[in-house]
C-alpha positions in Angstrom: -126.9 213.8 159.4 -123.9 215.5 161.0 -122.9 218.8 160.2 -119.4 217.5 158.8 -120.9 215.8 156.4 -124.0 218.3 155.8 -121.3 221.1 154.8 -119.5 218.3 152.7 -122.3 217.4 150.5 -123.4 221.1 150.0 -119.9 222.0 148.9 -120.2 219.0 146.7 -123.1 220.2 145.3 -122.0 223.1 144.7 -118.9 222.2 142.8 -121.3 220.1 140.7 -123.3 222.8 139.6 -120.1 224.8 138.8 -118.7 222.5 136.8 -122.2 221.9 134.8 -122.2 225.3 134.0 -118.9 225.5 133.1 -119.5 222.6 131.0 -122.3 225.0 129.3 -120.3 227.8 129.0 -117.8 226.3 127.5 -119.8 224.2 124.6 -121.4 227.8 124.3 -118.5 229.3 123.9 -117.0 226.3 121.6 -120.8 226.5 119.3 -120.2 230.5 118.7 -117.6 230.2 116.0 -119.5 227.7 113.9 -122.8 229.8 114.4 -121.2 232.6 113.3 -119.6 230.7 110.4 -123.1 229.8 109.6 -124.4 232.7 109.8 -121.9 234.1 107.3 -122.3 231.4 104.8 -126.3 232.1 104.6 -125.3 235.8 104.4 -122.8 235.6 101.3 -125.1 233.0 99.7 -128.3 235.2 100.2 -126.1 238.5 98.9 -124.9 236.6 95.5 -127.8 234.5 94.5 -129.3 237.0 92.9 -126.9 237.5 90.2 -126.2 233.8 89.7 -128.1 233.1 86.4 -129.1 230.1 84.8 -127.9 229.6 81.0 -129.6 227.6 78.2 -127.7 227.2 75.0 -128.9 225.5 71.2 -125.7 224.2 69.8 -125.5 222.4 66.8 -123.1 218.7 66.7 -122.5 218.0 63.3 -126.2 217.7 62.0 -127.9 217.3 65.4 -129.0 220.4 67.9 -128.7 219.6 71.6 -129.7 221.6 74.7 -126.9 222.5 77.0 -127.2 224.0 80.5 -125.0 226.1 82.6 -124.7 228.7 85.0 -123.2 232.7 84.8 -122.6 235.5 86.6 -123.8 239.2 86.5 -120.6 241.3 86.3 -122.2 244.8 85.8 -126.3 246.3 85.8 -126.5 247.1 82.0 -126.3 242.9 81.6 -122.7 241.8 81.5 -122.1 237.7 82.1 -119.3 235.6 82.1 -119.7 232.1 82.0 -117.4 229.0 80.3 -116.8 228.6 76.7 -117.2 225.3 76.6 -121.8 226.3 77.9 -122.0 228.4 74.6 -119.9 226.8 72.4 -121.2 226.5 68.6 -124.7 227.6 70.5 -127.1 229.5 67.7 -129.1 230.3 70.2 -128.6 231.1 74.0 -130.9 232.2 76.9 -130.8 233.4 80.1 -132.6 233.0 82.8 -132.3 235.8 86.0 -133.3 235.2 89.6 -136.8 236.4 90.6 -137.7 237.4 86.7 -140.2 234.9 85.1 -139.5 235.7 81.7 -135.9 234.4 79.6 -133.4 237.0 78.0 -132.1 236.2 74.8 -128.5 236.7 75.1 -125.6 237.8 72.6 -122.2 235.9 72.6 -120.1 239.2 73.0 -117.1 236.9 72.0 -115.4 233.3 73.7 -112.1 232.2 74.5 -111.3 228.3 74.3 -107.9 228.8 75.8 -109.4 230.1 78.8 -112.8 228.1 78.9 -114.5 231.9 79.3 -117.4 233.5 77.1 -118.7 237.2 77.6 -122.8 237.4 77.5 -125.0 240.7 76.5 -128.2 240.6 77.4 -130.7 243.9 78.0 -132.7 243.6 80.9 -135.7 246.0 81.9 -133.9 247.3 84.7 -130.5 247.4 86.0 -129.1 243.8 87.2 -127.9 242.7 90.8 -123.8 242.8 89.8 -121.6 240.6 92.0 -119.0 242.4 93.6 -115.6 241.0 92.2 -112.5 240.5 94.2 -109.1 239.4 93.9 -107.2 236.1 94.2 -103.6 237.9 95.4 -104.5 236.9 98.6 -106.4 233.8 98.4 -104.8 231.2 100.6 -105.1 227.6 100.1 -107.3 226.3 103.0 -109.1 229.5 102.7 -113.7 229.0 103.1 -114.8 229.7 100.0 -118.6 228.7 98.4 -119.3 227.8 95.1 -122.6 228.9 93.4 -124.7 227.7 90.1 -127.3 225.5 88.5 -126.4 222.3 88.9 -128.4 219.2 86.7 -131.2 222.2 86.2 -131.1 223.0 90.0 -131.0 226.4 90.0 -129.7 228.4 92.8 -127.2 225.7 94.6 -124.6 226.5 97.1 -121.5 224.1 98.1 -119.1 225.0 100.6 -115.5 224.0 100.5 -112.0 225.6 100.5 -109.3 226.3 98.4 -107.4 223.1 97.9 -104.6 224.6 95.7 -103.5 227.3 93.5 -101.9 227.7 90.3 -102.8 224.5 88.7 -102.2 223.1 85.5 -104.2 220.9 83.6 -103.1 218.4 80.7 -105.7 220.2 78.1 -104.6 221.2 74.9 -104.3 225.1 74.5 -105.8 225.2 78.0 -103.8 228.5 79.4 -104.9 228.6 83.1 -103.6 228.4 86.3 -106.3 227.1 87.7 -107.9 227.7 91.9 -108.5 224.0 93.1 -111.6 223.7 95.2 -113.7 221.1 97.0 -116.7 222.8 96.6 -118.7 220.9 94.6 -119.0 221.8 90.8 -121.5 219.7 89.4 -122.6 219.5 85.6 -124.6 222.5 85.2 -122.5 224.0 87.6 -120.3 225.6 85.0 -120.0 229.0 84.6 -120.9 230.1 87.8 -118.9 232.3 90.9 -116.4 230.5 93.3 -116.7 233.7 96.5 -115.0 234.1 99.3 -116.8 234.2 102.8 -116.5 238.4 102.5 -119.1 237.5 98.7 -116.6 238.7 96.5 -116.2 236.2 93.0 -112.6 235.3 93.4 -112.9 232.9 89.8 -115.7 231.5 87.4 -116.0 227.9 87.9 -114.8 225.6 85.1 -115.0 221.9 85.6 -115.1 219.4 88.0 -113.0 216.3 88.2 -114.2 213.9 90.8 -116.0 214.2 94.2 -114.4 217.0 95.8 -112.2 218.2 93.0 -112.8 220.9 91.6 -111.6 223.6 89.0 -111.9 227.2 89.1 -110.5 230.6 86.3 -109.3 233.0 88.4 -111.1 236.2 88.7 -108.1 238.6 86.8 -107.7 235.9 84.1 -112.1 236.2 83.1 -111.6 240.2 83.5 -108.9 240.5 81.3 -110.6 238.4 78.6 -113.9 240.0 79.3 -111.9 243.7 78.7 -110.3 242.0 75.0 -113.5 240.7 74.0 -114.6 243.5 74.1 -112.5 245.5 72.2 -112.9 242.5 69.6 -110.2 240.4 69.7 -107.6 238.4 72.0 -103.6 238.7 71.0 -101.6 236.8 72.6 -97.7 235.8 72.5 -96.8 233.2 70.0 -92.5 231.4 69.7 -93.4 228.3 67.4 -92.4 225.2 69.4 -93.7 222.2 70.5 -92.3 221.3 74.2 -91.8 218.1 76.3 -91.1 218.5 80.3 -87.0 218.1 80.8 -87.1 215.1 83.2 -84.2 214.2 85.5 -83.6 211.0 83.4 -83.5 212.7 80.2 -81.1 215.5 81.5 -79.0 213.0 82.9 -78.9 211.2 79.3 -77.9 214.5 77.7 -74.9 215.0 80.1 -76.6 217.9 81.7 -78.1 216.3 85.6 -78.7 219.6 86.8 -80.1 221.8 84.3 -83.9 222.6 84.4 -86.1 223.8 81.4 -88.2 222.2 78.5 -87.0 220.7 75.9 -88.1 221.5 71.9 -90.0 219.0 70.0 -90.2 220.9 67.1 -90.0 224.0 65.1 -92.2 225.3 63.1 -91.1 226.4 59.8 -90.5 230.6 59.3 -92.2 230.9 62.8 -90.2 233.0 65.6 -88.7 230.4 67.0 -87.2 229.2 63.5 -86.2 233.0 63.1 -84.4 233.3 66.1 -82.3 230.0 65.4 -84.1 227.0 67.7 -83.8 223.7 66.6 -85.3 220.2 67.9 -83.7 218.9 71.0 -82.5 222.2 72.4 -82.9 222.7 76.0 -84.5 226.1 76.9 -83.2 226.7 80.6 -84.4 230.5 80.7 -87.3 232.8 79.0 -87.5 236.5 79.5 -84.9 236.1 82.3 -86.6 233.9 84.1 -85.6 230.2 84.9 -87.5 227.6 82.7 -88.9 224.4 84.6 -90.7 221.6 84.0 -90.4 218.3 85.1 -93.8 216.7 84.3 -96.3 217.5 81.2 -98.5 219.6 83.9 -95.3 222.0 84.2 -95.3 223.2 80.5 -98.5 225.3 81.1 -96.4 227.7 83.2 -94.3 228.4 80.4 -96.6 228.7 78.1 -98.5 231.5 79.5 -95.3 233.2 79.9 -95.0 233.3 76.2 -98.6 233.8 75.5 -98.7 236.7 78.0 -96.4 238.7 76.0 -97.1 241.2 73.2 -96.5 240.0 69.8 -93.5 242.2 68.8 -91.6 242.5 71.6 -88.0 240.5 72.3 -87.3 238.1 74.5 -84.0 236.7 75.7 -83.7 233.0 75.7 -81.1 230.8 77.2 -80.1 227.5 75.1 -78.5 223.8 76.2 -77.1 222.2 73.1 -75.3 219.6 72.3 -74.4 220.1 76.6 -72.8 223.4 75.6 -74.7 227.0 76.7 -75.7 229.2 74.5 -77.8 232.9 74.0 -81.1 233.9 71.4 -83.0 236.7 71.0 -86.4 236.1 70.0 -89.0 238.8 68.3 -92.9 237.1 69.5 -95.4 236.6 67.2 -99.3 236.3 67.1 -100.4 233.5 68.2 -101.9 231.6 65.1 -106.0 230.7 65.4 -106.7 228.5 68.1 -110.6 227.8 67.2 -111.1 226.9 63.3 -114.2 228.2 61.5 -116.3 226.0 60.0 -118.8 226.1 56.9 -121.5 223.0 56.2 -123.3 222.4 53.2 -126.7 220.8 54.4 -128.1 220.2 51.3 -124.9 217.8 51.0 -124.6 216.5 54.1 -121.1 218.1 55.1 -119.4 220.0 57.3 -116.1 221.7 56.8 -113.3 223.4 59.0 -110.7 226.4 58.6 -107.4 224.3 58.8 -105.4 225.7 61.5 -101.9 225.3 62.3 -102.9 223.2 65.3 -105.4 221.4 63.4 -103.1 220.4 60.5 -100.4 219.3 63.2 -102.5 217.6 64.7 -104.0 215.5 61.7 -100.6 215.6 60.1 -101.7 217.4 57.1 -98.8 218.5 54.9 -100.6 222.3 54.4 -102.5 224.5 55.6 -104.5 225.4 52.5 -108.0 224.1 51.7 -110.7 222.8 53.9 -110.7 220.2 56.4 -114.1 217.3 56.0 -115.0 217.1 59.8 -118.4 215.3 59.2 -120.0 213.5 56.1 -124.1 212.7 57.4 -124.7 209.4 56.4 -126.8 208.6 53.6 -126.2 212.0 51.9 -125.0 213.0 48.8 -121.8 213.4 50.2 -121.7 210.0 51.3 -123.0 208.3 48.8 -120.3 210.0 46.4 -117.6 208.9 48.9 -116.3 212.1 50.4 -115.2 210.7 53.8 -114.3 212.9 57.4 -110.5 213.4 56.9 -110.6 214.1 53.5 -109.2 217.7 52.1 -110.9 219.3 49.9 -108.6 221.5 47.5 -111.0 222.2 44.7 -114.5 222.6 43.6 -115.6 222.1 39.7 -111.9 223.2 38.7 -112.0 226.4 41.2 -109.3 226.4 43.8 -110.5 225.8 47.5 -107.6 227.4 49.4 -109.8 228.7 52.8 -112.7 228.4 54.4 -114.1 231.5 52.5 -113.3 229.8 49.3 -115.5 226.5 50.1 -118.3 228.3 51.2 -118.4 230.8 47.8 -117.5 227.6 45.5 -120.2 225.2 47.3 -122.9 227.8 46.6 -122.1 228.2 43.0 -122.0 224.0 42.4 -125.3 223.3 44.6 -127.3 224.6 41.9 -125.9 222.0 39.8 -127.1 218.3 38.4 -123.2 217.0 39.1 -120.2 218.7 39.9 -116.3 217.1 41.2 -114.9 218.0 44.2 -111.0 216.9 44.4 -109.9 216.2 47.5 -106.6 215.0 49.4 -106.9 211.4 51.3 -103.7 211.5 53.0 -101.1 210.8 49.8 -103.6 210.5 47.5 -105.7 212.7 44.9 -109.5 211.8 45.3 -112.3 213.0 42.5 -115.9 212.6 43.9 -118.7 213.3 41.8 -121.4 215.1 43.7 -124.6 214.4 42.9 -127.2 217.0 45.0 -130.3 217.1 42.4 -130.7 213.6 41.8 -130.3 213.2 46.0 -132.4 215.9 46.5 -135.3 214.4 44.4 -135.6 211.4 46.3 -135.0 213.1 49.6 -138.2 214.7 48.4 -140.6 211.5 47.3 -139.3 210.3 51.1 -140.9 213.2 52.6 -144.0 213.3 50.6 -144.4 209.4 51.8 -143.5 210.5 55.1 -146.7 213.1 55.4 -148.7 210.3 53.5 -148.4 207.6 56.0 -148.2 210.5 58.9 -151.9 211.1 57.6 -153.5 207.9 57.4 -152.0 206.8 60.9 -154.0 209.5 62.1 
């Protein structure tokens, strides 16, 4: 071979080799990120793990008890959880279940929070508890890595990966106060209750439902502390004006001669509330709140103003700015306490029923004319109740002559007439005046021969 072409083919060779090993430097070089992005999701999920616990709660529907599942997470060593409302809700009994430890805490339900969908657990372990290390969601950015951790469908100890999708979200759920972090990291039933961290393992929120593949819906982190710190001290106060709001669309503003005004626009007014007080009537426009602008153009919106109210300290004023009639105008408003969100309830299971405290929510949103007496939310069929023709809906506003006002006043009055052969319950059905005779001894009798030839043919089968 000539030397020309020797020398040519060498150099060619060369250059080959370079660029192969440029090739490998570079796919190196372009594998390093996602290996140490690997390596830091294995990290954060190894570090928070451990204080991912698995929840089982007994709650009671009407006359059944179901087993409910869901996740929590260790905020401090001496046994601190937070986990969803909506796990422990109307549980009578609730366990908990901590990584590497064989045997099941039984937990206390510090206190709950339906407007937030957040619950405070006690528990008392042998030994101080792996606590997650919290963080802040100031300056979560949407798009930001994030993992979500929990017990999905009894699988115990499940990581997703995903990112922030969005912040500040507001969901159409009645009473629901939060701004919610979207995520598509998976959160799966079961999946409830447990951290959303960021790639650094702090718990930026506590994750509240999903909605879909890949959506996603997450408390933030200051929102679960704050309720954690009220429950705590026993209670949760929060801002109350007396309204019900519809979003002020651009059609509707346009129909009330007022195109570019933004704000919500009053439903009604609930009667010697703060609202009422301070002068509101349906169809006013409020454009401003605590000097800031009001907007909302779809339903979604109204959760923004909502917390602003609910955020503020019953007592204190708050300027509002009014469109009516197309004409501006100026309120001050003094807040109230919010009424009860969550009703008790009483049940009677020797009669088959179960009662609830009628709130101001619930009566508006049964149209009952008063608040007073208490509300038949479930009538077992086949029971005394029943069979006397007490029906769900129904009021009842007295027992054997004594007036049933409360909650408190059914449960003292039912305990007096149980006793009894007969007694009447009176009831409202909507306009009307119902008198039930209740039968329990009679019922309870046969309930009795059933059971007796229950155990009979249990023992001759066998």
């Amino acid at each position: 071979m000539p030397e020309a072409r020797r020398r040519h083919t060498s150099r060619a060779a060369a250059a080959g080799a370079l660029a192969a090993l440029l090739l490998l430097a570079c796919a190196a070089a372009a594998r390093a990120p996602f290996e140490k992005l690997e390596a830091r999701i294995i990290e954060v999920a190894e570090r928070v793990k451990p204080s991912v616990v698995h929840i089982e709660a007994i709650v009671r529907f009407n006359d059944q008890r179901n087993q409910v599942t869901g996740s929590g997470v260790i905020v401090s060593a001496d046994g601190r959880i937070l986990t969803n409302e909506h796990v422990v809700e109307k549980a009578e009994k609730v366990t908990v279940s901590v990584p590497g430890q064989k045997r099941k805490y039984l937990a206390r339900i510090v206190g709950t929070d339906r407007q937030t969908d957040v619950a405070l657990l006690r528990i008392a372990p042998d030994a101080p508890l792996p606590a997650a290390r919290v963080g802040s969601t100031d300056d979560l950015r949407v798009g930001q890595w994030v993992l979500a951790i929990g017990n999905p469908y009894g699988l115990d100890g499940t990581v997703s990966f995903g990112i922030v999708s969005a912040k500040g979200r507001n969901l159409e759920v009645p009473d629901l106060l939060n701004a919610f972090i979207q995520t598509d990291a998976m959160i799966d039933h079961g999946s409830s209750g447990g951290p959303l961290v960021d790639l650094e393992g702090r718990v930026v929120g506590i994750n509240s439902r999903g909605q879909g593949r890949g959506i996603g819906f997450t408390i933030p982190i200051e929102t679960a502390l704050d309720v954690m710190a009220q429950l705590e001290q026993g209670g949760i106060e929060r801002g109350f004006l007396g309204v019900t709001l519809q979003p002020l669309d651009r059609e509707l503003a346009d129909y009330f001669g007022v195109p570019d005004v933004t704000g919500v626009l009053v439903n009604s007014v609930t009667e010697d509330s703060p609202a009422a007080r301070a002068g509101l009537r349906t169809g006013d426009i409020i454009t401003s709140f605590d000097g800031k602008v009001v907007e909302a153009e779809k339903a979604e919106d109204l959760g923004n103003f909502q917390r602003r109210v609910a955020a503020l300290v019953p007592g204190a004023e708050a300027s509002l700015e009014i469109v009516r009639g197309g004409e501006r105008t100026e309120a001050r408003v003094a807040i109230g306490t919010q009424p009860k969100i969550d009703p008790a309830e009483a049940a009677s299971e020797a009669l088959g029923v179960h009662v609830r405290e009628i709130t101001a929510n619930l009566a508006r949103n049964h149209r009952l004319a008063s608040t007073q007496g208490a509300f038949v939310s479930f009538v077992a069929r086949g029971s005394p109740a029943r069979e006397a023709g007490l029906r769900m809906g129904d009021v009842i506003v007295a027992i054997e002559g004594a007036d049933v006002t409360s909650i408190e006043d059914f449960r003292r009055e039912i305990a007096r007439a149980e006793p009894l052969e007969r007694f009447l319950v009176t009831a409202r059905r909507g306009e009307e005046t119902k008198f039930v005779l209740v039968k329990p001894g009679a019922r309870a009798a046969e309930e009795d021969e059933i059971d007796e030839a229950g155990e009979a043919d249990l023992s001759e089968g066998h």
